[in-house]
VEXZA-845207 format. One record per residue (C-alpha): residue in one letter; x, y, z. Coordinates in steps of 0.25 Angstrom, whole numbers, padded with zeros to 4 digits, always signed. Example, Ala and Ser with C-alpha at 12.3 -4.5 7.8 and 13.67 -1.06 7.14 Angstrom:
<drenses>
A+0049-0018+0031S+0055-0004+0029
</drenses>
This chain:
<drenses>
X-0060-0024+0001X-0066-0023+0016X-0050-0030+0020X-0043-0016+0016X-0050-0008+0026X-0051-0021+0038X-0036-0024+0036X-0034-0009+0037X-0040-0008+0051X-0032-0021+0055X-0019-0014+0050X-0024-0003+0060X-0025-0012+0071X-0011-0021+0070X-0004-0008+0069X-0010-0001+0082X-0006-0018+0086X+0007-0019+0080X+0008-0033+0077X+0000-0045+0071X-0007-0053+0084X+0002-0068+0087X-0005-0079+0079X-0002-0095+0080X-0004-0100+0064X-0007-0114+0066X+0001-0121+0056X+0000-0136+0062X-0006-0144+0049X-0003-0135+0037X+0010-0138+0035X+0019-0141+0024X+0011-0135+0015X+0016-0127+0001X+0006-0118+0004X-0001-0109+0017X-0013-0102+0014X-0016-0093+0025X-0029-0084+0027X-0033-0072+0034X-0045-0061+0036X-0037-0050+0032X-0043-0042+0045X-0038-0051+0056X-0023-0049+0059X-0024-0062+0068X-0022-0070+0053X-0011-0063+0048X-0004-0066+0062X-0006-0079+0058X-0001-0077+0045X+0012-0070+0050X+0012-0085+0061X+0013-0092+0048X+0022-0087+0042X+0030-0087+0055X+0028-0101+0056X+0031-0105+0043X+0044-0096+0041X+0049-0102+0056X+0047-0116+0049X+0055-0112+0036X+0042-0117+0028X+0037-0103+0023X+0042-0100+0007X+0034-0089+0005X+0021-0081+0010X+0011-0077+0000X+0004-0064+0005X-0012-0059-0003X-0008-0045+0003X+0003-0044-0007X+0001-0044-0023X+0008-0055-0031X+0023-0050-0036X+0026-0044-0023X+0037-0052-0012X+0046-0050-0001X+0056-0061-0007X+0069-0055-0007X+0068-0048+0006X+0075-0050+0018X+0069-0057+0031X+0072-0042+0037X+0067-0032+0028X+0057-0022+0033X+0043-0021+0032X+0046-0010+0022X+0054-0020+0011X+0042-0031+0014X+0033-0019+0010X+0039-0015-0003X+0042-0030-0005X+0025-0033-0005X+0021-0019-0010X+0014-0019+0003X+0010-0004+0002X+0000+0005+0006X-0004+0007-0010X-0003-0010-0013X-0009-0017-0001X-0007-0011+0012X-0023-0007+0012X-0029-0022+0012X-0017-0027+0018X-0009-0019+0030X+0004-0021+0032X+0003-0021+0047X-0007-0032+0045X+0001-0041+0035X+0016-0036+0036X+0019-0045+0048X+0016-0059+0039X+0024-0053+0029X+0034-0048+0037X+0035-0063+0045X+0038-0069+0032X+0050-0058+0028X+0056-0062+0040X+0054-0075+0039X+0063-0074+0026X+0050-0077+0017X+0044-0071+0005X+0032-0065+0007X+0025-0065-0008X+0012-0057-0014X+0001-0066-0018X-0011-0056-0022X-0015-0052-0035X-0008-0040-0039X-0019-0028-0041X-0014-0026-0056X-0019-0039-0058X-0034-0037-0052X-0041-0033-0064X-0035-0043-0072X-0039-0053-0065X-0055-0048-0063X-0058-0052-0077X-0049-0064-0077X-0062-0073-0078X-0054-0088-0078X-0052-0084-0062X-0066-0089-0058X-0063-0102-0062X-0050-0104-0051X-0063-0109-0044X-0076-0116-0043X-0087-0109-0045X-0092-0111-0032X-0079-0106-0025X-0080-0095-0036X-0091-0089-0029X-0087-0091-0016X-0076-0081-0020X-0087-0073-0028X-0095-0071-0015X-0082-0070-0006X-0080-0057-0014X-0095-0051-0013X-0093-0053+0002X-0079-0048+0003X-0084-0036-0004X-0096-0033+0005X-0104-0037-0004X-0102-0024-0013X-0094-0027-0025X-0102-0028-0037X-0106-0039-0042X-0099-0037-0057X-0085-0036-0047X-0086-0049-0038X-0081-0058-0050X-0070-0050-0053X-0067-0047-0038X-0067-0062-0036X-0056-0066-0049X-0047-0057-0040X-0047-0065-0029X-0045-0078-0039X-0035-0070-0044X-0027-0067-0031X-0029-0080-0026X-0022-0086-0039X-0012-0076-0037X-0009-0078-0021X-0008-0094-0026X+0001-0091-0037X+0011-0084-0028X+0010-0094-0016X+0012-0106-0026X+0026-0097-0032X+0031-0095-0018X+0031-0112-0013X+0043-0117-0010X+0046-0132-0007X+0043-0135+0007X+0038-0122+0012X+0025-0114+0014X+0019-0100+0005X+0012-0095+0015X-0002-0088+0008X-0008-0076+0017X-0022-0071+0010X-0035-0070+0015X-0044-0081+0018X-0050-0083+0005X-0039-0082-0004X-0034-0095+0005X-0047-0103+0005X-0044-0117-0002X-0058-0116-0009X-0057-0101-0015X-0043-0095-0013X-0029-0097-0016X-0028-0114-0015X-0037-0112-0027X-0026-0108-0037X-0016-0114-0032X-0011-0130-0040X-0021-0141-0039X-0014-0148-0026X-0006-0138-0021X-0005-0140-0007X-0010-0129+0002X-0014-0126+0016X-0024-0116+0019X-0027-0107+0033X-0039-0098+0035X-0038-0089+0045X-0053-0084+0050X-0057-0075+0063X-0064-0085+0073X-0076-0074+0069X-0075-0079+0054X-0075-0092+0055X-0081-0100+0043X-0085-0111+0039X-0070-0115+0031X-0065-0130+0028X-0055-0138+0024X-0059-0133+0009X-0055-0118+0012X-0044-0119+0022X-0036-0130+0030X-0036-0122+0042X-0042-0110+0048X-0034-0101+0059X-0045-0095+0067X-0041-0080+0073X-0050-0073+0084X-0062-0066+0080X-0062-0052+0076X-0073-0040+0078X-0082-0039+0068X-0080-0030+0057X-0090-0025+0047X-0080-0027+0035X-0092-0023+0024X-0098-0009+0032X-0083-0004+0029X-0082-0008+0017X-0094-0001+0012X-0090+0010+0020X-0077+0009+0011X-0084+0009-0002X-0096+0020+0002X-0085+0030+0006
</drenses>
């Protein structure tokens, strides 16, 4: 996907940087609640400020049971570690290596959320689908009904346009039962980790959190939730109460043409 090569060039940045910009998570009206689902454009390091704010927030309050984390596969935990082990433990903890994930997901781009957790003493868990399970799971057929048929082809097309417009039409149904899949997975491992009277914290992007077509979807008929989009004032859409309860708004970014790199990617 387009994300692997954008989130490198971010990695790049935050490096020469050194450090995540300050962010302010407004909290105020989502709390208690069991669960936090927290979006993000993977390309705009102002939302995983926010994300490492929140965790910040929530550890200060001794509310945070657990964060849940896409960017690491199911099985994979930091629980057990002590609120002082090095980035290097944390690492080998997640499998967050160059071979597993470090491509789509930078550890100079994400290791400062996790790392806020570890010292807060909190687990941080893998919610992903694991890779192993990918194929599997294209064929598995009973995962288009997890949604309305309507809903169904929202995430059908999400997919046709996530991908430039260039997979193949024979992929795009398969392609889109692994983004069921994962967000059954991320739910299935953010309802294992609640804990009376605390938060698990969810970090994904924005369209595994949406209430209509992402994570809220798999998870018990009247499990209370809270959902946070966070969108790039040039990005703004046309979201309700229906998708998110609340959207952080982050400055807007230069335009970049995410599908001239991709086809460059794929014509070399």
């Amino acid at each position: 996907m387009w994300r692997h090569w954008v989130v490198a060039s971010l990695a790049a940045l935050l490096t020469a940087c050194g450090t995540l910009p300050s962010a302010n998570a407004d909290l105020q009206g989502l709390l208690p609640t069991p669960l936090l689902l927290v979006g993000e454009l993977h390309d705009a390091p102002e939302h995983q400020a926010l994300q490492r704010d929140t965790v910040r927030q929530l550890a200060a309050r001794g509310e945070l049971a657990a964060v849940v984390m896409e960017m690491v596969e199911q099985g994979r935990q930091t629980t057990g570690l002590a609120p002082d082990a090095g980035e290097t433990q944390v690492r080998e903890a997640l499998d967050w290596s160059a071979a597993r994930n470090a491509a789509g997901w930078p550890w100079e781009v994400y290791g400062p959320v996790v790392m806020a957790a570890v010292r807060a003493g909190v687990p941080v868990t893998g919610g992903n689908l694991p890779r192993a399970q990918m194929r599997t799971v294209m064929a598995e057929v009973a995962l288009d009904d997890s949604l309305p048929a309507a809903a169904l082809q929202q995430q059908r097309d999400a997919i046709r346009e996530g991908h430039c417009q260039l997979l193949p039409e024979s992929q795009v149904a398969p392609m889109t039962r692994i983004q069921l899949a994962r967000d059954r997975a991320m739910a299935q491992t953010a309802l294992a980790a609640m804990r009376p009277g605390r938060t698990v914290l969810l970090v994904a992007g924005n369209g595994h959190v949406r209430k209509d077509l992402g994570v809220p979807r798999h998870l018990p008929a009247g499990q209370a939730h809270r959902v946070v989009v966070a969108l790039s004032q040039d990005a703004a859409s046309a979201l309700d109460a229906a998708q998110a309860d609340r959207i952080w708004f982050t400055p807007a970014r230069r335009p970049q043409d995410h599908c001239a790199e991709m086809r460059q990617q794929m014509t070399r």
